[in-house]
C-alpha positions as CSV (number, residue, x, y, z in Angstrom):
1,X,157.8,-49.8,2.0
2,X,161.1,-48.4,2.7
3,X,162.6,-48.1,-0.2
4,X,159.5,-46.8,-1.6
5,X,159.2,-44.0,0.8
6,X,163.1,-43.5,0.2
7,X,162.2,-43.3,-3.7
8,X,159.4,-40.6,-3.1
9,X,161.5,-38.3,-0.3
10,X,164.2,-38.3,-2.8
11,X,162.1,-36.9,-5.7
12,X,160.2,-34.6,-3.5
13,X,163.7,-33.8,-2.8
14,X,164.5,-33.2,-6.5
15,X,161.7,-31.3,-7.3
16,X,162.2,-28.7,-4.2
17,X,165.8,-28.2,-5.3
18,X,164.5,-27.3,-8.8
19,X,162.0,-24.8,-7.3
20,X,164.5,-23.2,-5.3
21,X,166.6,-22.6,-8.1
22,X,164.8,-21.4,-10.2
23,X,164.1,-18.7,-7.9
24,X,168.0,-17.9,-7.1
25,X,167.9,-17.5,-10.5
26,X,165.2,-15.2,-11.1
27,X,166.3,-13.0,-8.3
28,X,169.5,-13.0,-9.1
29,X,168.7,-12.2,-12.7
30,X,166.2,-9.2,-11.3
31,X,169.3,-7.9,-8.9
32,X,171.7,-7.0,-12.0
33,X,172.7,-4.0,-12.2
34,X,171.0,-1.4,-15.1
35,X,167.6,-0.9,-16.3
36,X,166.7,-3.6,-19.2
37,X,164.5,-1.2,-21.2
38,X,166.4,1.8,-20.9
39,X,169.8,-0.8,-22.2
40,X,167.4,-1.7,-25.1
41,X,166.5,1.6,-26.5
42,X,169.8,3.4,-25.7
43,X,170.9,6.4,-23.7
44,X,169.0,8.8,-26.3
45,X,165.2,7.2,-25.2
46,X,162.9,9.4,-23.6
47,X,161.5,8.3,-19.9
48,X,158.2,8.1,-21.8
49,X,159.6,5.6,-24.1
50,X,161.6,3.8,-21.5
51,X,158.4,3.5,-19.5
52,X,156.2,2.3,-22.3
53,X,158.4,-0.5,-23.0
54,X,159.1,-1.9,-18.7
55,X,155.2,-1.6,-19.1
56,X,155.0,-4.0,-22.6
57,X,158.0,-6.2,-20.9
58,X,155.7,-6.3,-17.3
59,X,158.8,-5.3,-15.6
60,X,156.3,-2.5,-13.9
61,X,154.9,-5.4,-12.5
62,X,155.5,-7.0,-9.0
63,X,158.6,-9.4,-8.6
64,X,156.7,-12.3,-7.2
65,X,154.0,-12.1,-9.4
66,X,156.5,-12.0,-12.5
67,X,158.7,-15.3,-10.8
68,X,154.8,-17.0,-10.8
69,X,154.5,-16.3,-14.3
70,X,157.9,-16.7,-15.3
71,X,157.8,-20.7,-13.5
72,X,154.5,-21.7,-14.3
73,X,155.5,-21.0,-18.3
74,X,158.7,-22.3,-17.9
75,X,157.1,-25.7,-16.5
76,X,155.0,-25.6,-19.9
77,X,158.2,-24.9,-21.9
78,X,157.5,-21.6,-22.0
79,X,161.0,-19.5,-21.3
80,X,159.4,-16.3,-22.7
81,X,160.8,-14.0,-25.6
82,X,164.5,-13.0,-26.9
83,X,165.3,-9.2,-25.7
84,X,167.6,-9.5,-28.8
85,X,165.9,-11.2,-31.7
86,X,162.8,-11.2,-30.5
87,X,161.7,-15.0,-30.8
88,X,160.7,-17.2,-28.5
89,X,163.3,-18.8,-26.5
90,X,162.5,-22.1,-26.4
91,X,163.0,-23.3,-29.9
92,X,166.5,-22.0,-29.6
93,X,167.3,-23.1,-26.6
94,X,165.6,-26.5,-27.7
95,X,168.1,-26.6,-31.0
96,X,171.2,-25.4,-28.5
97,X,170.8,-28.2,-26.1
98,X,170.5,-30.4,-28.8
99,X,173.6,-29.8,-30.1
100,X,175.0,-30.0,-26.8
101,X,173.7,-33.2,-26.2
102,X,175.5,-34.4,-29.5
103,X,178.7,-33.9,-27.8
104,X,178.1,-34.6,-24.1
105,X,176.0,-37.9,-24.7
106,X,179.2,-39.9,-26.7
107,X,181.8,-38.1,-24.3
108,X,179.6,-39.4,-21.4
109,X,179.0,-42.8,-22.5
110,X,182.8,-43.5,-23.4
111,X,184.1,-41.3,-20.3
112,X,182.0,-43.3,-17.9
113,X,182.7,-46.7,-19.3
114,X,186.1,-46.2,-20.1
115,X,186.7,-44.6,-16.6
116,X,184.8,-47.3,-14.8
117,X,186.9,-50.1,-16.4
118,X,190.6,-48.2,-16.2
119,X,189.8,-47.3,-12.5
120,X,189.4,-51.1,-11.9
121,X,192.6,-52.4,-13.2
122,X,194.0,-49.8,-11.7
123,X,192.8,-50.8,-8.0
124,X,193.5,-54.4,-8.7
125,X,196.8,-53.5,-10.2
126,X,197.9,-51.4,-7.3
127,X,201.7,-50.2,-7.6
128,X,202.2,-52.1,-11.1
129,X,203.6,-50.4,-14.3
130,X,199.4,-50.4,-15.4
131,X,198.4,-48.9,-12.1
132,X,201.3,-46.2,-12.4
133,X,200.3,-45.3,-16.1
134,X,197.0,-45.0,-15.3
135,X,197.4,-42.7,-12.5
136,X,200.3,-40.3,-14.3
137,X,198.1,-39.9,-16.9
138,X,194.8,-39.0,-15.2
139,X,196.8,-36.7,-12.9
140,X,198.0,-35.0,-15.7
141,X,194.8,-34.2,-17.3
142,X,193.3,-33.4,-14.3
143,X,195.6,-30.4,-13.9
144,X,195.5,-29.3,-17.5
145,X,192.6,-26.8,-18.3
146,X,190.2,-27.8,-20.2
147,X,190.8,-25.2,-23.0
148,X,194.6,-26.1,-23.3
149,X,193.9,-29.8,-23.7
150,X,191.5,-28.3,-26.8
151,X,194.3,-26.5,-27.8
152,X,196.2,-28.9,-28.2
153,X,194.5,-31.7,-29.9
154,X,193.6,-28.8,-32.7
155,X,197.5,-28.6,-32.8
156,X,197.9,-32.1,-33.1
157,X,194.9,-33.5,-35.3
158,X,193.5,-30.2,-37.3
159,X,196.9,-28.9,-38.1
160,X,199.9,-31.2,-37.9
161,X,198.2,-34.4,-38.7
162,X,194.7,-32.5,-40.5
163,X,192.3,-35.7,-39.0
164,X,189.4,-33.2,-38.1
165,X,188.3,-29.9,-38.6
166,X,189.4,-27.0,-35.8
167,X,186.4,-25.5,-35.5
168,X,182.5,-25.8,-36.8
169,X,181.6,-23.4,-39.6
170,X,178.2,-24.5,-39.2
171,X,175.3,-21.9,-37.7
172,X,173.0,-23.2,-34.8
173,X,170.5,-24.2,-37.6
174,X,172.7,-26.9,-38.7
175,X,171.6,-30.5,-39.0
176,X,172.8,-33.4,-37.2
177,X,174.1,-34.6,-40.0
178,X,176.1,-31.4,-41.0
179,X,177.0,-31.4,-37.5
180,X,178.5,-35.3,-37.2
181,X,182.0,-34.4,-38.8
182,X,183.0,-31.4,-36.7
183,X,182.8,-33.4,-33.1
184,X,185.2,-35.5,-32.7
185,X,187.5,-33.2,-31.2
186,X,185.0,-31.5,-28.8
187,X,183.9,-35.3,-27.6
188,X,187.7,-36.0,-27.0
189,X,188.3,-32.9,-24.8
190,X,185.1,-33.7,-22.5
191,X,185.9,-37.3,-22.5
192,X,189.7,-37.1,-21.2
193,X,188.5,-34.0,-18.5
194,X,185.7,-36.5,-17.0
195,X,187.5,-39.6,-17.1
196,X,190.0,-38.3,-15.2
197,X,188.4,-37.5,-12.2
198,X,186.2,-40.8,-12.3
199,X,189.6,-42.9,-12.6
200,X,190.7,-41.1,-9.3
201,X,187.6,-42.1,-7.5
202,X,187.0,-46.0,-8.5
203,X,190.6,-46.0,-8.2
204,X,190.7,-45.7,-4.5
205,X,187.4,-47.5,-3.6
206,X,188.5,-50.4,-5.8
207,X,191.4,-50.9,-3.6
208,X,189.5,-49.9,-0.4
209,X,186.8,-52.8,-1.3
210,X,189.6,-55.6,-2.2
211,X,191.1,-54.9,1.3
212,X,187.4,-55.8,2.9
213,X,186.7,-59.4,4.5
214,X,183.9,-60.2,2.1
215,X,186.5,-60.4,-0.9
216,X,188.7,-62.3,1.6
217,X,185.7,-64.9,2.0
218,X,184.7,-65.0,-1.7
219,X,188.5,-65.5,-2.4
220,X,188.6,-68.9,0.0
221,X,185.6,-69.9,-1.3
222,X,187.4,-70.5,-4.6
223,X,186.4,-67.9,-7.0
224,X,188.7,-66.7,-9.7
225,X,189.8,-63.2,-9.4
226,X,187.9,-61.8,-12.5
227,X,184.8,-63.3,-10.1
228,X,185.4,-61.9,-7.1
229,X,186.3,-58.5,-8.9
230,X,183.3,-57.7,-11.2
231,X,180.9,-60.2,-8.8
232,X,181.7,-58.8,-5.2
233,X,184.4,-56.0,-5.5
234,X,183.2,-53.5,-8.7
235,X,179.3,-53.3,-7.1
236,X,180.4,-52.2,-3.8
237,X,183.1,-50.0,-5.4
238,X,180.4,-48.3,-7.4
239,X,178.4,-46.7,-4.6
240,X,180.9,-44.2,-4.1
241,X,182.2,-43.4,-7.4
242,X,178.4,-43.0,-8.5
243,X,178.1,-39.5,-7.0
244,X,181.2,-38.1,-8.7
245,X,179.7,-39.4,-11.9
246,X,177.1,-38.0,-11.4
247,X,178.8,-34.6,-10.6
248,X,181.3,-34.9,-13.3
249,X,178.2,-35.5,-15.8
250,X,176.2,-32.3,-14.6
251,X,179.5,-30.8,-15.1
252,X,179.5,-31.6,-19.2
253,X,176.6,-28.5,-19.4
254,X,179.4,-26.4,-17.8
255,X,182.3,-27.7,-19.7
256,X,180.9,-27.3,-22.8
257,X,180.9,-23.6,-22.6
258,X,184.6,-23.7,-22.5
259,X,184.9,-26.1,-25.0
260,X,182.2,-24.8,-27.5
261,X,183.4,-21.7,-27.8
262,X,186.8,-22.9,-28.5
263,X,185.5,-24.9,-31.4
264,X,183.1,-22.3,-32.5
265,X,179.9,-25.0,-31.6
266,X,176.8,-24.2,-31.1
267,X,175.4,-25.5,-28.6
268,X,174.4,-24.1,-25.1
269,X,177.6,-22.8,-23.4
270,X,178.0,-20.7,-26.9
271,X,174.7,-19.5,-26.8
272,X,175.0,-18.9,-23.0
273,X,178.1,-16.1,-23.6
274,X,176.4,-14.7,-26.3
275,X,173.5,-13.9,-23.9
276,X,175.9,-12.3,-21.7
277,X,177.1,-10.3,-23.8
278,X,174.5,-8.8,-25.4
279,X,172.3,-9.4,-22.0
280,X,169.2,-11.3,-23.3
281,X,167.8,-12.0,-19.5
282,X,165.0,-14.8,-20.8
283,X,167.5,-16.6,-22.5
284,X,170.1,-16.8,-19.5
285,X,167.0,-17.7,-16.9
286,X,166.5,-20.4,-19.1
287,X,169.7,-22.0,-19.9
288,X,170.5,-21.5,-16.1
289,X,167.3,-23.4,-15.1
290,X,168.0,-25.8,-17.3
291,X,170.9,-26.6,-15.9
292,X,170.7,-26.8,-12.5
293,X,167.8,-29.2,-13.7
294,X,170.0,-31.5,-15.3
295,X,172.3,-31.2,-12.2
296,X,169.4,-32.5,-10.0
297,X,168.4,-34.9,-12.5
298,X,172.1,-36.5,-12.2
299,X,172.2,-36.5,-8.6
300,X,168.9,-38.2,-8.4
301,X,169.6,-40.7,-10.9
302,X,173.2,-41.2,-8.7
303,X,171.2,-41.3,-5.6
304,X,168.5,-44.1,-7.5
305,X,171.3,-46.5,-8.5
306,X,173.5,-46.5,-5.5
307,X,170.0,-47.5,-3.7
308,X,169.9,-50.4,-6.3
309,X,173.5,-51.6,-5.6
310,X,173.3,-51.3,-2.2
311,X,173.5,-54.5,-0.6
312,X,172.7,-53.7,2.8
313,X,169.2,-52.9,1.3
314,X,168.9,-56.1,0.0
315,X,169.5,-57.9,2.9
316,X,166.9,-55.4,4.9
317,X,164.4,-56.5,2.0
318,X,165.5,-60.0,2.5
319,X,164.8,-59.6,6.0
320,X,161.3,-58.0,5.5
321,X,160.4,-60.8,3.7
322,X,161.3,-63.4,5.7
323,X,159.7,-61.8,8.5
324,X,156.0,-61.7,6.7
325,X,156.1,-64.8,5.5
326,X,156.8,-66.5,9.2
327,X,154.2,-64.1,10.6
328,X,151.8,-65.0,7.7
329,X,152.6,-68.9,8.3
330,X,150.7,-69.4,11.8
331,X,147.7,-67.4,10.4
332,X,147.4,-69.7,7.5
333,X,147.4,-72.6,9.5
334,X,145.2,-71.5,12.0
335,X,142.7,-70.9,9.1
336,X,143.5,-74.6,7.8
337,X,142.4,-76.2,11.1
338,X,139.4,-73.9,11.6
């Protein structure tokens, strides 16, 4: 029952958060500075003109009633229309997070994985030539921006040594398939700038955990180290990394805008600039709904699996159980003898 009621408060939880930001965004869209209709038509339009059009964009409208609008459609995947081209946002920002997806889905199965594993050897390895590479290394691309360590693998392996193209020639229309060859590079970059951070983290609870009495006890009870690392250590040194996965994969929807528009991808952080730039409101409400959604999503998913590895809710389950079977023990054999 506890863990149920955990499970519900932490999607109620989830879902609040995701209310409440969609409303900091709204409001914070509605408190930028300018008049959209007047940006739209130019300097040159007539207040008549201007007028007509806040009227045929409801911006005449009050602002609660246009947030009640604006979040019911938006819960029926209905982000409203383009101020630019005039279509309907959520086909393109359906094809944009696609292809954003193509590049943060690889980078965060290998980042997490490989992360995972070279945090682990490096916490058993402590102060050993693996355990000293490991850590230089991570450091390293931990300080390095994101867009120089771009920069440099299109030095490296689209000029000196032509492995992959620099950038995608290919429009936001493109196939997956058209799309396949051009991101290797971008997957590298958001790989290497996860990983690091991840390293850090299972780094230091890996050693934290092998320091703890219940590896002592699984040690003198005769288990080989592998055993007593990936059995006992590695699930107890998961609980706290999980959260700064789970940051660190929110964070791909934010890298990518760096990375995408160095390789010229288009996916959502290049389609999030352009909308600056040429300030398409609807299509910035939903790309920054979308991903402070994702950043909940992450966090709960964190929050769900770290109540899975917990071991101190397994033995509270234990416990419950125990306890309801001796209580339902006399009651069964008080039935027997009546």
């Amino acid at each position: 029952m506890n863990v149920t009621w955990h499970v519900l408060r932490r999607l109620g939880t989830a879902l609040l958060t995701i209310v409440l930001a969609s409303l900091f965004v709204f409001l914070a869209i509605q408190l930028l500075p300018g008049d959209v209709a007047q940006q739209l038509l130019g300097q040159d339009a007539t207040p008549e003109a201007v007028a007509a059009l806040r009227e045929s964009l409801g911006l005449d409208r009050n602002v609660w009633l246009r947030y009640g609008d604006w979040l019911l459609g938006a819960a029926h995947g209905d982000f409203g229309t383009s101020l630019v081209g005039g279509d309907p946002v959520a086909p393109t920002l359906l094809v944009a997070f696609r292809n954003s997806m193509l590049i943060a889905v690889p980078a965060m199965l290998v980042g997490v994985t490989l992360s995972l594993v070279l945090g682990v050897i490096a916490g058993v390895r402590r102060g050993r030539a693996s355990d000293s590479v490991i850590s230089i290394v991570s450091l390293v691309v931990m300080s390095v921006p994101e867009f120089m360590v771009a920069t440099v693998l299109v030095l490296l392996f689209a000029i000196t040594i032509p492995v992959f193209p620099a950038v995608v020639l290919r429009g936001s229309d493109a196939t997956v398939a058209e799309l396949l060859p051009s991101v290797a590079l971008p997957v590298i970059v958001l790989t290497l700038a996860m990983a690091a951070y991840i390293v850090r983290t299972m780094r230091s609870a890996t050693i934290d955990v092998m320091a703890s009495e219940f590896v002592t006890t699984a040690e003198l009870k005769g288990l080989t180290t592998r055993q007593v690392v990936w059995r006992h250590a590695v699930p107890s040194a998961l609980l706290p990394t999980l959260n700064v996965v789970a940051l660190n994969v929110a964070w791909l929807l934010g890298g990518v805008v760096v990375v995408e528009n160095v390789f010229n991808y288009p996916g959502m952080g290049k389609l999030m600039l352009e909308s600056v730039f040429t300030r398409d409101l609807p299509t910035i409400q939903a790309i920054a709904l979308l991903s402070a959604a994702v950043y909940v999503v992450c966090n709960l998913a964190a929050d769900l699996v770290a109540l899975a590895l917990d071991p101190r809710l397994r033995t509270r389950q234990g416990r419950t159980r125990t306890r309801t079977a001796r209580t339902a023990r006399p009651a069964t054999r008080r039935k027997a003898r009546a």
